[in-house]
N, C-alpha and C positions, 0 to 999 in steps of 0.2 A: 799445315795440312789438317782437314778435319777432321777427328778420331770416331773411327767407326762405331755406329752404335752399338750399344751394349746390347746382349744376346738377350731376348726373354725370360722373362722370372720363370719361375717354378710355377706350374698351376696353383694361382689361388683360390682361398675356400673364404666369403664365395667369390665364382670368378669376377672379373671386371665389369664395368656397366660401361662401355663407348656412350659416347655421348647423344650417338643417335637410335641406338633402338635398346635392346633387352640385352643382356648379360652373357656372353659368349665363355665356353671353354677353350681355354688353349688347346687342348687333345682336339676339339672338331675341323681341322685344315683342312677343308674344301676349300678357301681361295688364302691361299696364303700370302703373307707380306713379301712382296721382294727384296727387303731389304735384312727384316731380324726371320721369317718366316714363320710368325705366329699369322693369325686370325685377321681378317681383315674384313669389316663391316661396313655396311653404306655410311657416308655422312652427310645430311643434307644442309650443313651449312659452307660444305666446302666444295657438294654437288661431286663426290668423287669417292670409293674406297678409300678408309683410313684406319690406321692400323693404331689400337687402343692400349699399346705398349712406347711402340719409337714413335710414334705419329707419324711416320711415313704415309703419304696420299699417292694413290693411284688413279689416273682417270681410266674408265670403261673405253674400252675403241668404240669410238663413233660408227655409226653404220648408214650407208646407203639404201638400206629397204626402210620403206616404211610399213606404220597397220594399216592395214586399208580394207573397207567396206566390201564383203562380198552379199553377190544377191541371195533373197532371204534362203529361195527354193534350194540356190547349191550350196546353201549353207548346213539344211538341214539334209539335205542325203551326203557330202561329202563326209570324205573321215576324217577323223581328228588326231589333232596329236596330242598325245596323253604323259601325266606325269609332272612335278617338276626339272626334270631336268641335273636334279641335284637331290642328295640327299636330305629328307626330314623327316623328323619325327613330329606324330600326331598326336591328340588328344582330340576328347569327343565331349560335350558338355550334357551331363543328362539332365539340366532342366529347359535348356532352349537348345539344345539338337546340335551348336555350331560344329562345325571339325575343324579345327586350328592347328597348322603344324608353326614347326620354329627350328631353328637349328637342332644339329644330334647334343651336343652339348651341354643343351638350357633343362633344365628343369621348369614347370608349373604347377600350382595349384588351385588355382582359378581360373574362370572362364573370362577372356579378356570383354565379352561382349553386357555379360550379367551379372559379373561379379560371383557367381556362386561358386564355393566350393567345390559340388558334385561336380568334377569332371575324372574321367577315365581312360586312359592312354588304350588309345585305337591303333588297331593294324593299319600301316603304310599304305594307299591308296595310290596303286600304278597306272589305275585308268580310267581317273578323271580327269576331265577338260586340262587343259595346259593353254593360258591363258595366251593372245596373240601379244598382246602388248601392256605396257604399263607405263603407270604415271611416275616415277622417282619422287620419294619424298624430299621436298624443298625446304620446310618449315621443319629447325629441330625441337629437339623433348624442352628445351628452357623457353623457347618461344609459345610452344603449345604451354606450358606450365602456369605460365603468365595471363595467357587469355583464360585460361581455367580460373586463375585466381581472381583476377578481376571479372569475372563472368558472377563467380558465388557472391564476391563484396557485392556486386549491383543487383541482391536477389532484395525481391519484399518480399513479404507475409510468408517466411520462410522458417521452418526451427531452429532454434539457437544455435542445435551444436548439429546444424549440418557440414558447417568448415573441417569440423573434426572425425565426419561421420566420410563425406567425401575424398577423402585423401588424394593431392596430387602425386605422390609415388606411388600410385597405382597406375599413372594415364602409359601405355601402350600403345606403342605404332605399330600397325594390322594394313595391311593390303589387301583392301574388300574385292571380291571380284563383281562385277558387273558388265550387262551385256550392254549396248549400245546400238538405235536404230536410227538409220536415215528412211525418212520418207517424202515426197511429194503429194500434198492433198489437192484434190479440187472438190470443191463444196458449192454445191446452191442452197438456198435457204428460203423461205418463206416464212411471214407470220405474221401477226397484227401488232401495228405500230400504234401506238397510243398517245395522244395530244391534251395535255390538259386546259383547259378552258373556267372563266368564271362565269357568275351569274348573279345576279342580283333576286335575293329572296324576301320573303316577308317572316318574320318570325316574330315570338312575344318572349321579351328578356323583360324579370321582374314586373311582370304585369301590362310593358307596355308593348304596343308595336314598332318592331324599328326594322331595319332593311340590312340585310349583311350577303356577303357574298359568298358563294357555295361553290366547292368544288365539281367540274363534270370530265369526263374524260371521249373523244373521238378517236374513234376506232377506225385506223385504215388500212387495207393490206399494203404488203409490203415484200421484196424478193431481189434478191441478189445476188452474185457471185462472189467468191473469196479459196483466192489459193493460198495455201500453207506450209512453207517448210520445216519439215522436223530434221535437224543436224545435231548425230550422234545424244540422241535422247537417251540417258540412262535408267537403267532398268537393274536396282540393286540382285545379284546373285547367292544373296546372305541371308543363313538363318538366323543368324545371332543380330544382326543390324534391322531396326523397324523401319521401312519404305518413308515412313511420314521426317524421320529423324535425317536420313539422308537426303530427304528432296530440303530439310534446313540447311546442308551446307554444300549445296547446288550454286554455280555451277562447276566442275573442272575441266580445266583447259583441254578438254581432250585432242585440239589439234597439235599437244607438244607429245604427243603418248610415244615409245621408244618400241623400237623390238622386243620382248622377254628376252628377258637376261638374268636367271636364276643367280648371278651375284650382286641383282640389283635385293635380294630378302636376305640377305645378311643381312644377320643384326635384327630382322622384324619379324614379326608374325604374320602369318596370312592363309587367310581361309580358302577352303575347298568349294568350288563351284557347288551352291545344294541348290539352284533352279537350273533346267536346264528349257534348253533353248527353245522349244515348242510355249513353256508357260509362258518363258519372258516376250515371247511375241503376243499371244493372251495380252498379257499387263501392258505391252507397250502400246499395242491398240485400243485399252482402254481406256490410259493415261493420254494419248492422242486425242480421241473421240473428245473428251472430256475439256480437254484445251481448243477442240476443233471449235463446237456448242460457244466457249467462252468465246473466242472471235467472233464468231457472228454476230452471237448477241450486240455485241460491242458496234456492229455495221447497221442493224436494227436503227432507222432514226424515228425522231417523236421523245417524250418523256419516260415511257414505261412502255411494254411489252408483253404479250403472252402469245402463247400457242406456237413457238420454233419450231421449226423443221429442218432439219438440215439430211442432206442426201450428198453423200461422200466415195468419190472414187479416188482407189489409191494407187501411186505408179511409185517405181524407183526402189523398191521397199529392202534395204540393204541393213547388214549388221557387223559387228565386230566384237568381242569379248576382250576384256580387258580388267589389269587389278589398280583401282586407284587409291592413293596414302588417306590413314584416316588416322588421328590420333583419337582413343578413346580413354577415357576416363568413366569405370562402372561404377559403382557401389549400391549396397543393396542399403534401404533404410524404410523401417518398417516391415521387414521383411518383401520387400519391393525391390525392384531391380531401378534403378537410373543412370541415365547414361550423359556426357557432356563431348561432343565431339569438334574436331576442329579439322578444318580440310588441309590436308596435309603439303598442300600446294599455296593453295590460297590463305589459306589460316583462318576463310569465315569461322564462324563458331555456332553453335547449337546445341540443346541440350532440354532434360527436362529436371526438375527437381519437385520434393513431395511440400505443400503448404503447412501450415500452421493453423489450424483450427482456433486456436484461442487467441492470435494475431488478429485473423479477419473476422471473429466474433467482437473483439474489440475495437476494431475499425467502423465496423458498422455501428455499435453503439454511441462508440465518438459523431459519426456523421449524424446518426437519427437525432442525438441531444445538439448538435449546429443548426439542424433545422429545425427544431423546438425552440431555440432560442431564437432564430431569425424570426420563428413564427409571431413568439410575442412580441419582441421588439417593433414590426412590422404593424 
């Protein structure tokens, strides 16, 4: 017979690190183990609750609803449901604004988005957005760890002791919220197509006359038709995440997205809705527009182009909100904030890091003296 697992330790100091997010207290039992009835955390490499004592894994019961797309209009007059659904506690970062809660449990002292210390434990927030659905993170901390490390090894013109400055026991799994639009575009376009053409010239090289051929360009209009669909384009909901750093680790699966399930943020962090949904339609139809322009051009025939036009009617225009897994990695250097994120699903990677001034001052000096030598040699 197999001897029943041993009862949970005594709260340690500090508590436990599960393998898949931040450090849990035994005193905070909102989803407890069914088996020793401590703490039980997401884990994404086992895609299940698992308990960071007996390792006891629970699966989440599957569900029959899915998130699904409502129109924009009865998006923005219906109500909402607000909350998570479970208890957490907050913190507020005063130099990039994020609100980040985490279990009752965990303690913080930095801002998982910027690294900085200034952050300030904020009142609980009961009626903000309550996200429809979410991504489960797939990818855990040693996998994300990994791409971290091998990200910094493949940096150039970088400071010596950024390995040491960036610390990978700081990277953080955070559940970014973001909104999501579907649309249907249709577009016509108009503008001049442009053909290049030669010509044969007369010119005087070193004194003499000789004939060379000159560039001309024909100009003809040009107008077409082009539909577009936009499926679940996201639109970050985060102040602590910069738009440009998230469209790096685009895209997520958002057709596996699950119901909310406040025992999928065991274990993680995860930020408070701070755009709300009037802007992100703003943003989505600008990042739309902006993608719309790029297709045309692309229909545009001839070599080159000027003067587009495009004139855009929209139908279908539907949204859904949701939190998708981000591992992030801050650190401040230079008194600078930088971030190395990894999609929590997918595991692409992204990131930015500060250069080296006296690296690429001395790269270019190496190059300008190869071509001083090539010159003479030559």
């Amino acid at each position: 017979m197999t001897p029943a697992p041993p009862p949970p330790p005594p709260q340690p100091s500090p508590a436990p690190r599960p393998s898949g997010g931040e450090p849990v207290s035994a005193k905070a039992r909102k989803f407890p183990c069914g088996t020793c009835g401590a703490d039980v955390v997401w884990n994404p490499g086992a895609a299940a609750l698992k308990c960071p004592y007996c390792g006891n894994e629970t699966a989440l019961p599957t569900s029959s609803d899915q998130v699904v797309e409502r129109p924009l209009e009865e998006a923005l007059n219906a109500p909402r449901s607000l909350g998570w659904g479970a208890e957490r506690k907050s913190i507020r970062c005063t130099k990039c604004g994020a609100q980040t809660t985490f279990d009752p449990g965990v303690s913080a002292s930095r801002c998982a988005f910027c690294a900085t210390p200034a952050v300030v434990e904020a009142p609980a927030h009961t009626d903000h957005v309550r996200p429809a659905g979410l991504l489960p993170f797939a990818v855990d901390r040693g996998t994300a760890a990994q791409r971290f490390r091998s990200w910094v090894s493949g940096l150039w013109f970088r400071p010596n002791d950024l390995k040491t400055k960036s610390s990978v026991t700081e990277m953080q799994g955070v559940y970014v919220p973001f909104w999501t639009f579907d649309a249907l575009t249709h577009n016509r376009w108009t503008a001049e197509a442009g053909y290049r053409y030669y010509v044969q010239v007369e010119a005087i090289v070193n004194g003499k006359r000789v004939m060379r051929q000159e560039a001309r360009i024909r100009w003809e209009p040009a107008a077409g038709f082009l539909e577009k669909l936009f499926d679940d384009l996201p639109v970050p909901a985060s102040k602590g995440l910069p738009t440009g750093l998230a469209r790096g680790i685009e895209p997520f699966p958002t057709g596996s997205l699950v119901p909310y399930d406040p025992q999928y943020l065991s274990g993680f962090l995860a930020e408070e809705y701070a755009v709300d949904l009037p802007d992100a339609v703003a943003a989505a139809r600008d990042r739309m527009t902006k993608e719309i322009y790029a297709a045309c051009a692309g229909e545009v025939p001839g070599d080159t182009q000027r003067n587009l036009r495009v004139s855009t009617s929209w139908s279908g225009l539907t949204c859904k909100n949701a939190l998708l897994p981000v591992w992030i990695s801050a650190y401040q250097y230079g008194g600078k904030p930088f971030r190395f994120l990894v999609n929590g699903v997918t595991g692409k990677v992204d990131g930015n890091a500060p250069f080296s001034a006296v690296k690429i001052t001395f790269a270019i000096l190496a190059v300008l003296a190869l071509l001083a030598l090539f010159a003479k040699l030559s």
